[in-house]
LUMZAZA-890606 format. One line per 4 residues: number of its first residue (from 1); their letters; for each residue x, y, z of N, C-alpha, C. Coordinates in steps of 0.02 Angstrom, whole numbers, plus 50000, padded with zeros to 5 digits. Each point is the difference from the previous one (the first is absolute). Layout:
N
NUM) A) X:Y:Z:X:Y:Z:X:Y:Z; ...
***
This chain:
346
1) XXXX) 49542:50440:49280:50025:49986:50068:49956:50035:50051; 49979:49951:50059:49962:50038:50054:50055:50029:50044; 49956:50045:50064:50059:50006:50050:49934:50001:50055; 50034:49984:50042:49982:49977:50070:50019:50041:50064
5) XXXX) 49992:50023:50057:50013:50043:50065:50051:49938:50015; 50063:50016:50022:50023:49955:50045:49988:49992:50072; 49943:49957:50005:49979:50009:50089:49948:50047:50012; 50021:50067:50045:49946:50034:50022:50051:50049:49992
9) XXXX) 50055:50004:49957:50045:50070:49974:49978:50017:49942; 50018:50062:50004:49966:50031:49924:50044:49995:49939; 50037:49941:50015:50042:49986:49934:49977:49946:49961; 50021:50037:49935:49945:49954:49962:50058:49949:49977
13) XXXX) 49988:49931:49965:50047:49945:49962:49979:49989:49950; 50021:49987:49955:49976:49947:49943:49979:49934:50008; 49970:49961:49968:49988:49935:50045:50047:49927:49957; 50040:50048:49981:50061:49948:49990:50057:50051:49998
17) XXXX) 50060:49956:50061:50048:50066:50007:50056:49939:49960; 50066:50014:49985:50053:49976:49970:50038:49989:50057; 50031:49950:50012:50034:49976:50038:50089:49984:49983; 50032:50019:50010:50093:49979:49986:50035:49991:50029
21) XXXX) 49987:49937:50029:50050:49953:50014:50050:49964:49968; 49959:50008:49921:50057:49963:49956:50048:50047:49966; 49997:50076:50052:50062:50040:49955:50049:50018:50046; 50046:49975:49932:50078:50021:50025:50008:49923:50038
25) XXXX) 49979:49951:49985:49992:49930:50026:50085:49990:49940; 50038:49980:50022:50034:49935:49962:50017:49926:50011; 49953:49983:50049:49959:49928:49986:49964:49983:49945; 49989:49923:49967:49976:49987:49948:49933:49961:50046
29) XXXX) 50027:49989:50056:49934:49957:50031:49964:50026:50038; 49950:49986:50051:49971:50045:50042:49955:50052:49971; 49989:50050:50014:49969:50053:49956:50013:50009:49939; 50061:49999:49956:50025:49989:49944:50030:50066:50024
33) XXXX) 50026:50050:49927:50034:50044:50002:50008:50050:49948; 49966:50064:49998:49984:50068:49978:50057:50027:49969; 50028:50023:49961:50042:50051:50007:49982:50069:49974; 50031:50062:50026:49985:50057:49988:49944:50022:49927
37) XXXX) 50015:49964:49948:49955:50027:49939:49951:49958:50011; 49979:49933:49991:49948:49976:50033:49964:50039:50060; 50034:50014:50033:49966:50034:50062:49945:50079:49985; 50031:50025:49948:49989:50064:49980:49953:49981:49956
41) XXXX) 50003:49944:49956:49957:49981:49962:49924:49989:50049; 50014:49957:50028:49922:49992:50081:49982:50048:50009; 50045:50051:50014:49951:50061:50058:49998:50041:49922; 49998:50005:49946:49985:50031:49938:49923:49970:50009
45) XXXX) 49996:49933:49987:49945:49975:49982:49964:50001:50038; 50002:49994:50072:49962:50029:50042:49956:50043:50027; 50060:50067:49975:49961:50067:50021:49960:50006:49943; 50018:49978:49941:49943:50006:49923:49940:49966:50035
49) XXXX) 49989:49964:50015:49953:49940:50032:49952:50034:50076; 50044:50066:50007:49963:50034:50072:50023:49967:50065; 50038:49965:49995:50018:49955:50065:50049:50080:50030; 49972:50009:50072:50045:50051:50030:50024:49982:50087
53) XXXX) 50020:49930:50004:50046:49970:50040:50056:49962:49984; 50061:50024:50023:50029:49958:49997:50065:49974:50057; 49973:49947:50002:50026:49951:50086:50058:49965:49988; 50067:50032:50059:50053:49957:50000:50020:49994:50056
57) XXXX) 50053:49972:50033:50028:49992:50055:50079:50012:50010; 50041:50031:50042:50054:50016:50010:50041:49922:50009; 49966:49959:49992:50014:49924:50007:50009:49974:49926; 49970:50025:49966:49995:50006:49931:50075:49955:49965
61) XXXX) 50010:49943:49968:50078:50003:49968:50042:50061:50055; 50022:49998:50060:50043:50023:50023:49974:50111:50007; 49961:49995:49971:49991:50074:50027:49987:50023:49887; 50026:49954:49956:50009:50014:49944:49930:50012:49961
65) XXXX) 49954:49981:50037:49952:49998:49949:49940:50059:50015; 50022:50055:50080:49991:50072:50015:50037:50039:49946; 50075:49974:49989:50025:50048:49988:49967:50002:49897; 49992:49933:49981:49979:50008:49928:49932:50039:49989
69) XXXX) 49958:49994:50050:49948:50023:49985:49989:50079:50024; 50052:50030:50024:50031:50063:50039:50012:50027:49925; 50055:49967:49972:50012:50022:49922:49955:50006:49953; 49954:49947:49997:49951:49981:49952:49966:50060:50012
73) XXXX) 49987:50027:50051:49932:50066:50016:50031:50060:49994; 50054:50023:49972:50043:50043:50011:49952:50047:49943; 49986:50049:50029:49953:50065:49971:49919:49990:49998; 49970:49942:50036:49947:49986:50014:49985:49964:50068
77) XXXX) 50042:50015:50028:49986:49975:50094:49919:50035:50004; 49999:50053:49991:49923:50007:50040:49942:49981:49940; 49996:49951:49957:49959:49958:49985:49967:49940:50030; 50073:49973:50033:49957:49939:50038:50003:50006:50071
81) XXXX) 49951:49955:50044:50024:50015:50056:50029:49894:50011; 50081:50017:50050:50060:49980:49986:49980:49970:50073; 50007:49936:50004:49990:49951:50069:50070:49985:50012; 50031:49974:50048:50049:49973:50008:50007:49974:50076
85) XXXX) 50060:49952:50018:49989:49968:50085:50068:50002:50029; 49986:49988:50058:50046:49991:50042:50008:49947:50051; 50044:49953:50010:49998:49938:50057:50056:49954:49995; 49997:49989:49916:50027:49929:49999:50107:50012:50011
89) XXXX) 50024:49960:49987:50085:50029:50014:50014:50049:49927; 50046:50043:50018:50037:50035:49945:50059:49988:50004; 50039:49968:50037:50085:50019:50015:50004:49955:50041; 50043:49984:50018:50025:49971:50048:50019:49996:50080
93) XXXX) 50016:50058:50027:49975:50036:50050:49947:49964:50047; 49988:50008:50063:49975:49989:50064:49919:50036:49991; 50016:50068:49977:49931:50018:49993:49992:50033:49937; 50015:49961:49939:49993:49994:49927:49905:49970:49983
97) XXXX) 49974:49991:50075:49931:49967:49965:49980:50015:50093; 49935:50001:49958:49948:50010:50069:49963:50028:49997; 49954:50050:50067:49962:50064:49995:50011:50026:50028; 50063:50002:50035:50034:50060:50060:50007:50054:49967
101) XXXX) 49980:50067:50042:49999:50064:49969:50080:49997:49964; 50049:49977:50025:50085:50009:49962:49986:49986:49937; 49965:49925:49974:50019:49978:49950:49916:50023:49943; 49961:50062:50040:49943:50012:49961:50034:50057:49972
105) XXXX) 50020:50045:50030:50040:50058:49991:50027:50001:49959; 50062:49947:49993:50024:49977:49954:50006:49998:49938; 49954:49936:50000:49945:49963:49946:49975:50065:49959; 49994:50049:50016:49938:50026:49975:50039:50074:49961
109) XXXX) 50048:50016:50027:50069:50035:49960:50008:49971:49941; 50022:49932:49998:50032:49983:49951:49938:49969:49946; 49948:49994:50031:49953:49972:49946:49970:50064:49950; 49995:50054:50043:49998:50079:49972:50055:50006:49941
113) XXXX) 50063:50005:50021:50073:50011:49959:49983:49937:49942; 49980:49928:50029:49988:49961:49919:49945:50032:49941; 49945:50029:50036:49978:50014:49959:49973:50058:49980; 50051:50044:50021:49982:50078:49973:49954:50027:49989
117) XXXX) 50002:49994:50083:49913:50037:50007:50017:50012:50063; 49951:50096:50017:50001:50021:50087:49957:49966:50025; 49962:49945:49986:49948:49978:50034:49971:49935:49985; 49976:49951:50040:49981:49948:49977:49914:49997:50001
121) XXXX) 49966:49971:49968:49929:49994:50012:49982:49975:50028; 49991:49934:50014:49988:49949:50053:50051:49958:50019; 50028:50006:50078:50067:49971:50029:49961:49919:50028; 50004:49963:49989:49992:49926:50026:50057:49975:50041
125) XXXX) 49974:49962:50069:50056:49954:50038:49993:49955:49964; 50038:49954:49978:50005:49948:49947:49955:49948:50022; 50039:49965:50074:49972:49967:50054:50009:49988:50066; 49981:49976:50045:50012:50022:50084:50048:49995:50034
129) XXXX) 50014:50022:50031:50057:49996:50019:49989:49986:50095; 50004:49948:50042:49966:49980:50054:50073:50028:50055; 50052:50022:49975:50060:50020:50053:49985:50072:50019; 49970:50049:49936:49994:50071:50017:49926:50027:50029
133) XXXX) 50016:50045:50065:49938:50029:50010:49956:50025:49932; 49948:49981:50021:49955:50055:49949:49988:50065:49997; 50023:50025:50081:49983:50068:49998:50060:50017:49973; 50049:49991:49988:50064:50018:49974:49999:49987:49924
137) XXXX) 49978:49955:49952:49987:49987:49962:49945:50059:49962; 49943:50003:50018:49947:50051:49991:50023:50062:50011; 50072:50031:50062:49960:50074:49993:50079:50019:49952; 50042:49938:49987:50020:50026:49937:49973:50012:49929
141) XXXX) 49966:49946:50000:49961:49995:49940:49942:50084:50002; 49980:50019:50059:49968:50051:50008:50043:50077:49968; 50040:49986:50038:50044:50061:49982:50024:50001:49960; 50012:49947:49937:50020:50013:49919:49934:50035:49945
145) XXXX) 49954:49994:50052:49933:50030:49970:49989:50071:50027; 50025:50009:50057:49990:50080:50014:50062:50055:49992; 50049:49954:49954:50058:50018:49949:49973:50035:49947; 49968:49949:49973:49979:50003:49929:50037:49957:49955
149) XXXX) 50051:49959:50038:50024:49935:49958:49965:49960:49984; 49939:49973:50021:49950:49952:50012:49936:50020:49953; 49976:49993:49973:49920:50035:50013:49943:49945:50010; 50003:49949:50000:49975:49939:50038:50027:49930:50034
153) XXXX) 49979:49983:50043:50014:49948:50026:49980:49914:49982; 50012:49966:50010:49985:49926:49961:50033:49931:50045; 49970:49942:49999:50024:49967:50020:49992:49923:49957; 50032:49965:50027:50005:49923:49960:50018:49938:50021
157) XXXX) 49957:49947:50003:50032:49923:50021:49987:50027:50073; 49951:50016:50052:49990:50008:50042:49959:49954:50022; 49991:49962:50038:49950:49974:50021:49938:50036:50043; 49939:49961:50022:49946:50049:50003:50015:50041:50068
161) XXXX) 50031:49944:50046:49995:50050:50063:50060:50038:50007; 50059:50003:49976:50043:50025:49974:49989:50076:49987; 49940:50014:49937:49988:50050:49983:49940:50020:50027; 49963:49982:50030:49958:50036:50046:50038:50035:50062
165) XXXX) 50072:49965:50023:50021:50025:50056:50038:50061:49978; 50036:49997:49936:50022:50045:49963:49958:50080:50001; 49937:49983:49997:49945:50060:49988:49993:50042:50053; 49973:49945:50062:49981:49996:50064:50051:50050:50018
169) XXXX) 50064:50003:49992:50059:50020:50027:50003:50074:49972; 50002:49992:49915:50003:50076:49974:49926:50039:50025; 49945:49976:50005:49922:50025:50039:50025:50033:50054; 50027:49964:50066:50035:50022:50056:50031:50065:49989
173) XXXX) 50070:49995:49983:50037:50067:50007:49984:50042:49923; 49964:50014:49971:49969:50025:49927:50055:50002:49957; 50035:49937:49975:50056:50015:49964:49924:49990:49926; 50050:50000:49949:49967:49980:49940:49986:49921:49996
177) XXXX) 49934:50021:49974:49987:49901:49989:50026:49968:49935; 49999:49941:49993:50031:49957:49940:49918:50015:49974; 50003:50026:49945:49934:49987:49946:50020:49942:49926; 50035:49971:50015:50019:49939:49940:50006:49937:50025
181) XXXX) 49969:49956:49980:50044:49936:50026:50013:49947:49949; 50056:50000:49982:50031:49959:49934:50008:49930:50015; 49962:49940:49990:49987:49940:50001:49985:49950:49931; 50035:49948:50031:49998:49952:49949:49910:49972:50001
185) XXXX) 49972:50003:49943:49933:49969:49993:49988:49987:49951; 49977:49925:49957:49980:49994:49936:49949:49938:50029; 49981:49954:49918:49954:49978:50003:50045:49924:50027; 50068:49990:49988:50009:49954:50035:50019:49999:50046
189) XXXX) 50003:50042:50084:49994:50016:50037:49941:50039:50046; 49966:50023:50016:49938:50022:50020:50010:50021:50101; 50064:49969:50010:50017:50010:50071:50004:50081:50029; 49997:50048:49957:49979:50073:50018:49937:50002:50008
193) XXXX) 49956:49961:49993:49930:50008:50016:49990:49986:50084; 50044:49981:50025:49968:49963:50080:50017:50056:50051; 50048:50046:49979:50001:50028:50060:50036:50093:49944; 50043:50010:49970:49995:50060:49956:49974:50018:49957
197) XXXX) 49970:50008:49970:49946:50007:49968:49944:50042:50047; 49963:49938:50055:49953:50036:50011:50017:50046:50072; 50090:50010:50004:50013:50046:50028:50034:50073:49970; 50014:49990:49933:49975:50046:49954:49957:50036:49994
201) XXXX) 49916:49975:49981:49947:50025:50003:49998:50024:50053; 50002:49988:50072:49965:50013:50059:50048:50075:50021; 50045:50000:49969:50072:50067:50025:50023:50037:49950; 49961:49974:49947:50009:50054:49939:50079:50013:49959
205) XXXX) 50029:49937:49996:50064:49999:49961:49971:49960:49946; 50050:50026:49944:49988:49979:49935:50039:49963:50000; 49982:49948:49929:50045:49939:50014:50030:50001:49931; 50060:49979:49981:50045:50020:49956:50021:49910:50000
209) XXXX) 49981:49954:49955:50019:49947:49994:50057:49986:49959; 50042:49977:50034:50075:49970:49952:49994:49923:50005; 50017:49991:49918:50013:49904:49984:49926:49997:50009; 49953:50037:49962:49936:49973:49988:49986:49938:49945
213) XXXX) 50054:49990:49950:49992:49937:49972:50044:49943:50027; 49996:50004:50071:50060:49960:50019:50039:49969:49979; 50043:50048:49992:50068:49975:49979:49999:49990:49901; 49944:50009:49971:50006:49988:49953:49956:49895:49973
217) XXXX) 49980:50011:50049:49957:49912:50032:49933:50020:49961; 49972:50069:50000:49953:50006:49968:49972:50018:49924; 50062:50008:49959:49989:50017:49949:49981:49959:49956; 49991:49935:50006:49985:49948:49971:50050:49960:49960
221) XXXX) 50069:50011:50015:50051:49961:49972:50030:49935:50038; 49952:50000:50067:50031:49948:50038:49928:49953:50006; 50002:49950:49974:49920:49946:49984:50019:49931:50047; 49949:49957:50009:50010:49951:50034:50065:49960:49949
225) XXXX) 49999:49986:49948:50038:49958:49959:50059:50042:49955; 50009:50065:50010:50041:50029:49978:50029:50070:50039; 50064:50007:49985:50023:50066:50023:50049:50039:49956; 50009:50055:49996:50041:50046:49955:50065:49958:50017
229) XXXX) 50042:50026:49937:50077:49974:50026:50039:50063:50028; 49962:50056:49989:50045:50070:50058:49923:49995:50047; 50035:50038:50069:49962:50019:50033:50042:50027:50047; 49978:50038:50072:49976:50000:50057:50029:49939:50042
233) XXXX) 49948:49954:50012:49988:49958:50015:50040:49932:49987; 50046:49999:49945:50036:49951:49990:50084:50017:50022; 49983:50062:49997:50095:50033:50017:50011:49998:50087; 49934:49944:50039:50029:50004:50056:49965:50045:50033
237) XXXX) 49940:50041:49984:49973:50029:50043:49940:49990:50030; 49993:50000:50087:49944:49998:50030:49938:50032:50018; 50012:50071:49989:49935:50024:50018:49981:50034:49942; 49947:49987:50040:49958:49973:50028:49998:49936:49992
241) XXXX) 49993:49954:50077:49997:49925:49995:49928:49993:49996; 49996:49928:49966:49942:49966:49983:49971:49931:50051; 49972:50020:50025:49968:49966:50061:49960:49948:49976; 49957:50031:49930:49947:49947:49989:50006:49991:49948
245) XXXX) 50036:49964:49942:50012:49970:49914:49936:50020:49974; 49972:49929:50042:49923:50007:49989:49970:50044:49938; 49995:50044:50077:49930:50071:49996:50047:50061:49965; 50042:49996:49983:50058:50018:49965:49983:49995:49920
249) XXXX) 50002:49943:49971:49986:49984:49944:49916:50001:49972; 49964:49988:50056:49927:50006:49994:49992:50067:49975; 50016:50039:50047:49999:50066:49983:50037:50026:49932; 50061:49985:49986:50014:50019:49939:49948:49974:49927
253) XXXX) 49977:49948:50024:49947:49965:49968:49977:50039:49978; 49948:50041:50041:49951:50058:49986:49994:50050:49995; 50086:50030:50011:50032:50056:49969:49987:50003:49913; 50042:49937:49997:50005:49987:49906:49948:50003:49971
257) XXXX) 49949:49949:50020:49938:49987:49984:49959:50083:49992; 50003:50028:50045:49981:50079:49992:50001:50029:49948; 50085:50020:49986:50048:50012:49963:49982:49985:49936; 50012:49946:50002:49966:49971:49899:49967:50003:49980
261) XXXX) 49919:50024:50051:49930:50019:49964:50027:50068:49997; 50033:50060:50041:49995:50044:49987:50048:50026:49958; 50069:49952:49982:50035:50008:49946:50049:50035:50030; 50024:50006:50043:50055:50037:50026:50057:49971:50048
265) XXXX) 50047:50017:50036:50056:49967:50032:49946:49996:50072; 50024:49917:50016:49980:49985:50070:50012:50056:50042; 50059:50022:49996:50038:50060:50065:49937:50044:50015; 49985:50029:49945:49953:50042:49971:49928:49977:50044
269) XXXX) 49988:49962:50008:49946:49971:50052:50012:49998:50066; 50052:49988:50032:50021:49975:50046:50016:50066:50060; 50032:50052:49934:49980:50070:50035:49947:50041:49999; 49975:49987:49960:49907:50040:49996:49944:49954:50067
273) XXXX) 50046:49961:50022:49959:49964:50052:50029:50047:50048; 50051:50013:50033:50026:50020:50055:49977:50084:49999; 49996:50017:49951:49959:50098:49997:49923:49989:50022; 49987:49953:49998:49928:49986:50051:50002:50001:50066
277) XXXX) 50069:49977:50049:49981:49990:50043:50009:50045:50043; 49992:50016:50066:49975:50048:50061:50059:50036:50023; 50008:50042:50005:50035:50059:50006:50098:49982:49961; 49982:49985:49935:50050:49973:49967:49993:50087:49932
281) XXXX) 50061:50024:50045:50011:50069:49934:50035:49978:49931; 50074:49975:50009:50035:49993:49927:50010:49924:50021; 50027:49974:49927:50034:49957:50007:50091:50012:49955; 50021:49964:50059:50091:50019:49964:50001:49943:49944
285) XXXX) 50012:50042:49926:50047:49927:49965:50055:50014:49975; 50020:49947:49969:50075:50016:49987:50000:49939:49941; 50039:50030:49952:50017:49917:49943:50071:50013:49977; 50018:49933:49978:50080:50003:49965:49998:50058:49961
289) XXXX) 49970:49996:49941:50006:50025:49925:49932:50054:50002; 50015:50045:49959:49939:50053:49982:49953:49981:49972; 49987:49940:49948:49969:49972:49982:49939:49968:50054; 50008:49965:50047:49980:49958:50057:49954:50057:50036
293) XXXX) 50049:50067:50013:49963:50051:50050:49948:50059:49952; 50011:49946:49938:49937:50050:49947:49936:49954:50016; 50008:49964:49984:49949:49925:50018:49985:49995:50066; 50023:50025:50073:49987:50000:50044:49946:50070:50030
297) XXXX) 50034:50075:49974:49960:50043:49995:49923:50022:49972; 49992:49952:49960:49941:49962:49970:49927:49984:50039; 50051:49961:50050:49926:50000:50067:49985:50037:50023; 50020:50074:50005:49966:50048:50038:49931:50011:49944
301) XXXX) 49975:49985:49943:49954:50004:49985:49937:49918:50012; 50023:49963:49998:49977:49943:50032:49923:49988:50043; 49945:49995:49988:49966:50001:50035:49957:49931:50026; 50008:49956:50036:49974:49946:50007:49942:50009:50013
305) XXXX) 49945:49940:49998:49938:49988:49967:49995:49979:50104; 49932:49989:50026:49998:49982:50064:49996:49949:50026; 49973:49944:49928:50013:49946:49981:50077:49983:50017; 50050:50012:49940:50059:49987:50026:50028:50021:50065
309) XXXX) 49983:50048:50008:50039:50033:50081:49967:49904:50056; 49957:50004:49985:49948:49941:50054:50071:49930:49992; 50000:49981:49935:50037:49949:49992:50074:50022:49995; 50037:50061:50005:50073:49972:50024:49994:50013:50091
313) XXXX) 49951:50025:50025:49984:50017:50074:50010:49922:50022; 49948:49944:49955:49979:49966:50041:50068:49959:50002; 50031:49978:49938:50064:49955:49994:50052:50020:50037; 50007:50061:50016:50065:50023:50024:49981:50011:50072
317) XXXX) 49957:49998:50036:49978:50011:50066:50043:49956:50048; 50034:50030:50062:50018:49947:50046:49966:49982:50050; 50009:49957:50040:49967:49986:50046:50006:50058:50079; 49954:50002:50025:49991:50033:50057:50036:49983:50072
321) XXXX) 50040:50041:50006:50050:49963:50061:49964:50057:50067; 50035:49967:50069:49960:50024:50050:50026:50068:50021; 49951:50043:50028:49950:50011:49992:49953:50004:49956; 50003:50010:49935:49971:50002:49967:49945:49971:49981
325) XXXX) 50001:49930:49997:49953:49951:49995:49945:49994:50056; 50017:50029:50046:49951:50015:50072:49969:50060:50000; 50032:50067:49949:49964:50056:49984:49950:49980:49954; 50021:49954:49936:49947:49983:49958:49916:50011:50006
329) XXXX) 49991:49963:50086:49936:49980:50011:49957:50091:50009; 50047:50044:50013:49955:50048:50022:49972:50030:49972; 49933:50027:50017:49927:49999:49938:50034:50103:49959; 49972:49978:49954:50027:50071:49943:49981:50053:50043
333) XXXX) 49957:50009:50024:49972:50065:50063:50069:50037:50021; 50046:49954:50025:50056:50001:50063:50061:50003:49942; 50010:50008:49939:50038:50012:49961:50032:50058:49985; 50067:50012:50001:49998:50082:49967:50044:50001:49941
337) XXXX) 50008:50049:49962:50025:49996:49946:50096:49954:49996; 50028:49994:50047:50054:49975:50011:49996:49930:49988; 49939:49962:50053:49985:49950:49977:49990:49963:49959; 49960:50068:49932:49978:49968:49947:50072:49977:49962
341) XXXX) 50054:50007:49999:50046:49990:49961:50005:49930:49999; 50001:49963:50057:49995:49922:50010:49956:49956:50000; 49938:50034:50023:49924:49964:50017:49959:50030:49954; 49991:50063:49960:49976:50018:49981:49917:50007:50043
345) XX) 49936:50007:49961:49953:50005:50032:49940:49978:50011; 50029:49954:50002:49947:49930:49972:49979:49982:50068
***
């Protein structure tokens, strides 16, 4: 297992963190659903494996799947360092969801008490919240860090100008900056390339990708002429939506095709592509069964050929929307490294 700086903080990641959403789930559909020994079983196999993240959300199955993995770490909390968020609803309540300092304050008590620990490692806003000031938002988020409840900041599902204004704002009054930004990005999506990504690089947040096999679209069980009879994807779930079948299946094309010369699980490709790209620290996964997240941990040794990197680049590439396509023309001179994430340097 490698590890990576998250951003321009001196914290280091693994470059595959564990993700649990599916614990303490008692849904059969959707994410599927973990329970406590399974769960213990993951973060067993995990930490054997060197993986030393692990990412949940107070949104989690109802707050249940902090509190399993609160248990699960019980006499080894300071092994990993422990992500978790705040935004989405918990309760029912008026200000049960948001980023108002009431319901950060909050939030951030009880996500502590789930998981028995004085401190969290990296606090993430889940996603934006357009009713609450930011400065109210930030200099709470500030002051759970000059607690010592906090010891980093993070953000997620932000859009670009969103989180530049986010920065702009903590720059201003010197609260703490977000050094994470947790985004959806795989090979059948590529829409973090147009505007986060190369505002990542340019501001020095690390990028912590969740649903890098989208949704499970990439592991190679879903083919033009066939599909698993469990999934994801058949129990009714959307996201990540699929915009283009297409370039969808093309791409899994050349996932597999990879895969079978090199003898290993498509997944296994699909994430050794995304540890290539530009200021991309871990990637989050997560699988039903221990089995799946043995076979998934796998790709952190993975090394693609430049050859292949060229051909799933070229199949999975989207098209250039505006501005972008009008930046294209400008000669490599006038390029800076931000750029290169989209245009590269040609």
């Amino acid at each position: 297992m490698d590890y990576r700086l998250l951003g321009r903080s001196g914290l280091r990641v693994s470059t595959l963190s564990l993700g649990t959403a599916t614990f303490g789930s008692t849904e059969s559909g959707g994410w599927g659903a973990v329970d406590f020994a399974e769960a213990r079983q993951q973060i067993d196999m995990c930490l054997d494996a060197g993986v030393n993240v692990i990412d949940t959300s107070n949104a989690y199955a109802e707050g249940r799947s902090e509190e399993v993995v609160g248990q699960a770490l019980k006499g080894r909390r300071d092994s990993v360092v422990l992500s978790t968020k705040v935004r989405f609803p918990v309760g029912d309540g008026v200000n049960d969801a948001g980023l108002s300092r009431f319901h950060i304050l909050r939030a951030v008590e009880d996500s502590l008490r789930r998981l028995r620990t004085d401190h969290i490692d990296i606090y993430h806003v889940h996603e934006w919240d357009g009713q609450v000031p930011l400065d109210e938002t930030l200099h709470a988020l500030d002051s759970l860090v000059r607690e010592g409840k906090v010891r980093y900041l993070g953000v997620s599902n932000y859009a670009g100008w969103q989180l530049m204004k986010a920065l702009a704002v903590s720059d201003l009054h010197g609260y703490q900056r977000f050094v994470s930004n947790q985004i959806y990005y795989s090979l059948e999506s590529r829409d973090a390339e147009y505007e986060l990504l190369p505002l990542s690089v340019d501001q020095g947040l690390g990028v912590m990708v969740w649903s890098p096999l989208a949704g499970g679209l990439l592991t190679g069980k879903y083919r033009r002429d066939s599909s698993p009879e469990e999934g994801r994807h058949l129990a009714g779930w959307t996201e990540p939506p699929v915009r283009d079948e297409k370039r969808l299946y093309d791409t899994i094309d050349v996932i597999v095709r990879i895969a079978e010369v090199r003898q290993i699980p498509p997944a296994q490709v699909a994430l050794a592509y995304l540890l290539t790209r530009p200021a991309v620290s871990t990637l989050i996964v997560g699988a039903r069964t221990t089995e799946q997240l043995r076979q998934t941990l796998e790709a952190a040794d993975v090394e693609l050929s430049q050859a292949e990197l060229d051909d799933l680049d070229e199949v999975s590439s989207q098209p250039l929307i505006y501005p972008h396509w009008h930046q294209a023309e400008i000669p490599a001179g006038f390029r800076g490294p931000s750029d290169a994430v989209l245009h590269g340097f040609r």
